[in-house]
C-alpha positions in Angstrom: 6.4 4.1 -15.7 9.3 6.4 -15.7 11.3 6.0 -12.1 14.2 7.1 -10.8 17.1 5.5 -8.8 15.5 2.0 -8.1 16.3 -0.7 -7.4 14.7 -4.2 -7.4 16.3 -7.7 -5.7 15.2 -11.1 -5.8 15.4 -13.9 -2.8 13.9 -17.2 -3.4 13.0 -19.1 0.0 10.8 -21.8 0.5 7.5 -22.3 3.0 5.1 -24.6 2.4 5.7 -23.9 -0.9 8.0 -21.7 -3.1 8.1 -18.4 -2.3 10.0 -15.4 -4.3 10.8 -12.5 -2.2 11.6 -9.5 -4.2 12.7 -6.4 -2.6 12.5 -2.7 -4.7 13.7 0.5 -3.4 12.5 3.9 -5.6 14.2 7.4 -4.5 12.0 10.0 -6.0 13.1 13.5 -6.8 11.1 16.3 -7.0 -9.9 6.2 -4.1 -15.0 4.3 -1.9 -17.4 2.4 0.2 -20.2 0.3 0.2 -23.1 0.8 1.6 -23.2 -2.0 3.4 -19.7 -1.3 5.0 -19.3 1.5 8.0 -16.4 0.6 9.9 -14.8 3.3 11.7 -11.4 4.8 9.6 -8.5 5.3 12.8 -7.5 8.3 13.8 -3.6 8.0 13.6 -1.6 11.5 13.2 -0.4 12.2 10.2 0.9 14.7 7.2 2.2 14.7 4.1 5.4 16.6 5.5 5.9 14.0 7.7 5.4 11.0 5.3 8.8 11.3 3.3 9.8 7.6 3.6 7.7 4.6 3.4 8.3 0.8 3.5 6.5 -1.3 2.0 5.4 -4.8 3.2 3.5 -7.2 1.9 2.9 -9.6 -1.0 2.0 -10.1 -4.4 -0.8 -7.5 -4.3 2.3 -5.2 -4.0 4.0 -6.1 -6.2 1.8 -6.6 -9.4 1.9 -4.3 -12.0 5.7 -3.0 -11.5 4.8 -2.6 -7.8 2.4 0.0 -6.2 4.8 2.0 -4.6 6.4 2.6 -7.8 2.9 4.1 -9.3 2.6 5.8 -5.6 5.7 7.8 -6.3 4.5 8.5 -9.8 1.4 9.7 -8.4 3.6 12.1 -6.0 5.7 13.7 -8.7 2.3 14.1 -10.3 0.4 16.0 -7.6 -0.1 19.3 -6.1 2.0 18.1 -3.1 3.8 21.1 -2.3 6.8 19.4 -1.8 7.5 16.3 -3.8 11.3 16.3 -3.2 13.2 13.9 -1.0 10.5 11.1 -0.8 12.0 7.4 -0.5 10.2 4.0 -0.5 11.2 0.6 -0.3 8.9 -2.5 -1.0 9.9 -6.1 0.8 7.5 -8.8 -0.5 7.2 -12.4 -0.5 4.8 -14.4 -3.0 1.8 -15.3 -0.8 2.7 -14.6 2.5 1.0 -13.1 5.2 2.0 -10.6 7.7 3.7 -13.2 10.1 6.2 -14.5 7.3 8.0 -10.9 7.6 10.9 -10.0 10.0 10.1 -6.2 10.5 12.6 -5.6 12.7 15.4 -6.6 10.0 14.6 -4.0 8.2 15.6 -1.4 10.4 18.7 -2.3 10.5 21.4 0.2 10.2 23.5 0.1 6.9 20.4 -2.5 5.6 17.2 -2.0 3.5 17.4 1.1 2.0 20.8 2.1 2.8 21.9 2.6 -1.0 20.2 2.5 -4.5 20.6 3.5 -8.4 20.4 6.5 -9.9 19.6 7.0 -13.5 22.9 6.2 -14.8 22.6 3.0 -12.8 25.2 4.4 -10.5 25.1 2.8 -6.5 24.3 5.6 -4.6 24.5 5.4 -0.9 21.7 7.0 1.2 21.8 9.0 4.2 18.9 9.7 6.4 18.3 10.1 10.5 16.0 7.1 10.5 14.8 4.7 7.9 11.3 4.9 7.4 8.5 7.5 8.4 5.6 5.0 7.7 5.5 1.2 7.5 2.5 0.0 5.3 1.6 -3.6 6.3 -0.7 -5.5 5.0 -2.1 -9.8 5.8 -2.7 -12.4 3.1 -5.7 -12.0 0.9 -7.7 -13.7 3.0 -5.6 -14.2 6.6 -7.7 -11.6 8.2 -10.9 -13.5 8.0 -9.8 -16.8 8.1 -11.0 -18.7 10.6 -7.1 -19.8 11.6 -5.3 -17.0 10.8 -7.3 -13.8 12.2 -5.8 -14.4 15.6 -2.6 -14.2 14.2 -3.4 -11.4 12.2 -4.2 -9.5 15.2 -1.1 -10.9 17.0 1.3 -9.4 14.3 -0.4 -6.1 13.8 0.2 -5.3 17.1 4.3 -6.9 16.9 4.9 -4.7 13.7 3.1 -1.9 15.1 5.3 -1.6 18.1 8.6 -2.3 15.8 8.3 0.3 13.9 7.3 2.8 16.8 10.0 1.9 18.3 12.3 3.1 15.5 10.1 6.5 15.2 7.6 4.9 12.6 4.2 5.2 12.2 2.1 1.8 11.6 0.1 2.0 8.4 -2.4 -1.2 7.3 -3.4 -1.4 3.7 -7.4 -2.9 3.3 -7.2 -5.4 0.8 -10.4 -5.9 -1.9 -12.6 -9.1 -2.0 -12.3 -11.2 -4.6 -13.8 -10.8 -7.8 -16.6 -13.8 -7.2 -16.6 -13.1 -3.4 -17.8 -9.3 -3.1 -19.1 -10.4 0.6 -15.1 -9.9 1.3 -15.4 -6.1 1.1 -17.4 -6.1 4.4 -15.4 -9.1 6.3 -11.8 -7.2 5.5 -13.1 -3.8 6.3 -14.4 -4.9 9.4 -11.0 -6.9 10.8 -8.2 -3.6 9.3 -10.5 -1.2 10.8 -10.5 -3.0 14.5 -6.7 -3.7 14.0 -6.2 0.2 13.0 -8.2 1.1 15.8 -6.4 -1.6 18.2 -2.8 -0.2 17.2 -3.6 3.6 16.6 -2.5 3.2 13.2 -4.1 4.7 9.9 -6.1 2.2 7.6 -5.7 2.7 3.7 -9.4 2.0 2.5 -8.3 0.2 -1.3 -10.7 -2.6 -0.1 -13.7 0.1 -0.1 -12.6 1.6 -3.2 -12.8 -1.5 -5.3 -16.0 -2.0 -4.2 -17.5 1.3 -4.9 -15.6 1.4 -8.4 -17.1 -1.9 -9.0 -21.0 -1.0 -7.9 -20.3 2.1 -10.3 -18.9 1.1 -13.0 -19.0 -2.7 -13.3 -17.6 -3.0 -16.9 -13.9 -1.6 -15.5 -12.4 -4.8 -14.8 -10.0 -4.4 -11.3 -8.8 -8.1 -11.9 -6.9 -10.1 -13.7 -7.9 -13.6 -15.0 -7.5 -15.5 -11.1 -10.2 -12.5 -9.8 -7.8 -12.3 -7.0 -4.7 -10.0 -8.0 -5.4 -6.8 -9.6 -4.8 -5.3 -13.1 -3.1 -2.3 -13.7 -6.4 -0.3 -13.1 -6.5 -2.0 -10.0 -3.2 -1.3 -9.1 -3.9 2.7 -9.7 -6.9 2.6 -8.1 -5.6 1.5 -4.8 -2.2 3.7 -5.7 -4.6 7.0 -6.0 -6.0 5.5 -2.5 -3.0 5.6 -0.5 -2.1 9.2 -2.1 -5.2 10.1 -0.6 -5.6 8.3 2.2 -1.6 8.2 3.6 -0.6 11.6 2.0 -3.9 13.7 2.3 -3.8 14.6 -1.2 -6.5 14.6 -3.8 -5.4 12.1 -6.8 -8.1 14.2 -9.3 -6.4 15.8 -11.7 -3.4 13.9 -10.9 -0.9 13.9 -14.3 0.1 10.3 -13.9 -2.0 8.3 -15.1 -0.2 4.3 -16.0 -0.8 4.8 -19.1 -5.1 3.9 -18.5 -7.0 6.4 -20.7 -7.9 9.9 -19.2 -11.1 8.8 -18.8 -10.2 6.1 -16.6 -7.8 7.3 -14.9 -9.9 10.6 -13.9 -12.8 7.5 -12.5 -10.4 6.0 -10.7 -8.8 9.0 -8.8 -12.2 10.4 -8.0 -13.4 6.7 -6.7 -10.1 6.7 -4.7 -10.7 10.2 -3.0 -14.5 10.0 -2.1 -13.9 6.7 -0.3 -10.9 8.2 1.5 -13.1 10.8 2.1 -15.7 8.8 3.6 -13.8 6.2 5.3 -12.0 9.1 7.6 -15.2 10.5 8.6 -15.8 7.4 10.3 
């Protein structure tokens, strides 16, 4: 993955047990749903004109794979995005954690996250821009918003980060995680609990959850897992990549150039998988 002036930091910490925080900025130049699932997609404003700077934050689901926003900004620069100059994005992850671990507000502050990064000659350059971030993508733990513990908390949080990063002129964003490989009754349970939290907090819902699903019922023999059926491969990883182009940035990922290195054949699946359930989900 080619990028350009990015920068990746790691912060070890402890909770429970060891978790490794890793924090990568990128500074760029210039996809389906079950059946069974019919949640209602949110109905938050939003173009790609106004999506120039996103933060990332998460956990490990992230950050597989040389991190999704990484191949996010590849897919950009690969589009028909009519302007694919100027976009920024930052990624703040910790191994495992769920949405509560995270101190939102930290990241807004001035001369912090974001505030300077490499170039290609692994030169610091310092950034300037009126406000951080346009979009913060949030997502829980793997399986936080179902649990029969955590939901509540879930739910508490959304709303917390939602209102942090309104109140520094950002727009919420919640990223639909995927069942497990051996536990496809996730798809419905995940879709369900994003989709009220979107709803709750006016924010926009990525559907990747949906789009493993319906890449899975059609073509079963493209594995979206790696060996724990929990974290995703790398065609997982541009599967839900071509679902946030589509979803966050309203731009079809078929016929995108990028393509991770997966075959054309693949890679053209994928991107078509990602767009009809983006497709679908915001009809909902």
């Amino acid at each position: 993955m080619q990028t350009i002036g990015r920068k990746t930091q790691s912060i070890s910490s402890s909770a429970a047990l060891l978790a490794i925080a890793s924090l990568a900025a990128l500074t760029l130049g210039g996809c389906a749903s079950t059946d069974a699932v019919k949640p209602a997609a949110t109905a938050a404003s939003n173009t790609p004109e106004q999506t120039k700077a996103v933060l990332w934050v998460g956990n490990s689901f992230f950050y597989y794979n040389n991190s999704m926003h990484g191949h996010v900004g590849q897919l950009i620069r690969g589009s028909a995005m009519p302007d694919k100059t100027g976009h920024r994005a930052v990624s703040a992850t910790i191994s495992g954690s769920g949405i509560n671990w995270h101190d939102v507000e930290a990241h807004f502050k001035p001369g912090g996250v974001g505030s300077y990064s490499f170039n290609s000659k692994n030169e610091v350059v310092f950034n300037t821009f009126t406000k951080p971030f346009d979009v913060v993508m949030m997502m829980d733990c793997s399986q936080c918003p179902i649990h029969p513990t955590l939901r509540s908390v879930f739910y508490e949080h959304a709303k917390k980060n939602s209102d942090i990063a309104r109140k520094h002129g950002a727009r919420p964003a919640f990223f639909m995680s995927w069942a497990y490989a051996d536990a496809p009754e996730m798809t419905e349970q995940l879709a369900t609990e994003y989709t009220n939290a979107g709803r709750a907090n006016n924010a926009l819902v990525v559907p990747a959850g949906l789009a493993f699903a319906r890449s899975i019922k059609e073509r079963p023999d493209l594995n979206l897992y790696i060996a724990d059926k929990r974290h995703p491969s790398l065609a997982g990883t541009y599967l839900a990549a071509c679902t946030v182009l589509a979803s966050l940035y309203k731009t079809n990922p078929e016929g995108n150039t990028y393509t991770a290195g997966l075959d054309a054949a693949t890679a053209k699946f994928l991107q078509t998988v990602a767009w009809q359930t983006a497709q679908e989900y915001a009809k909902r």
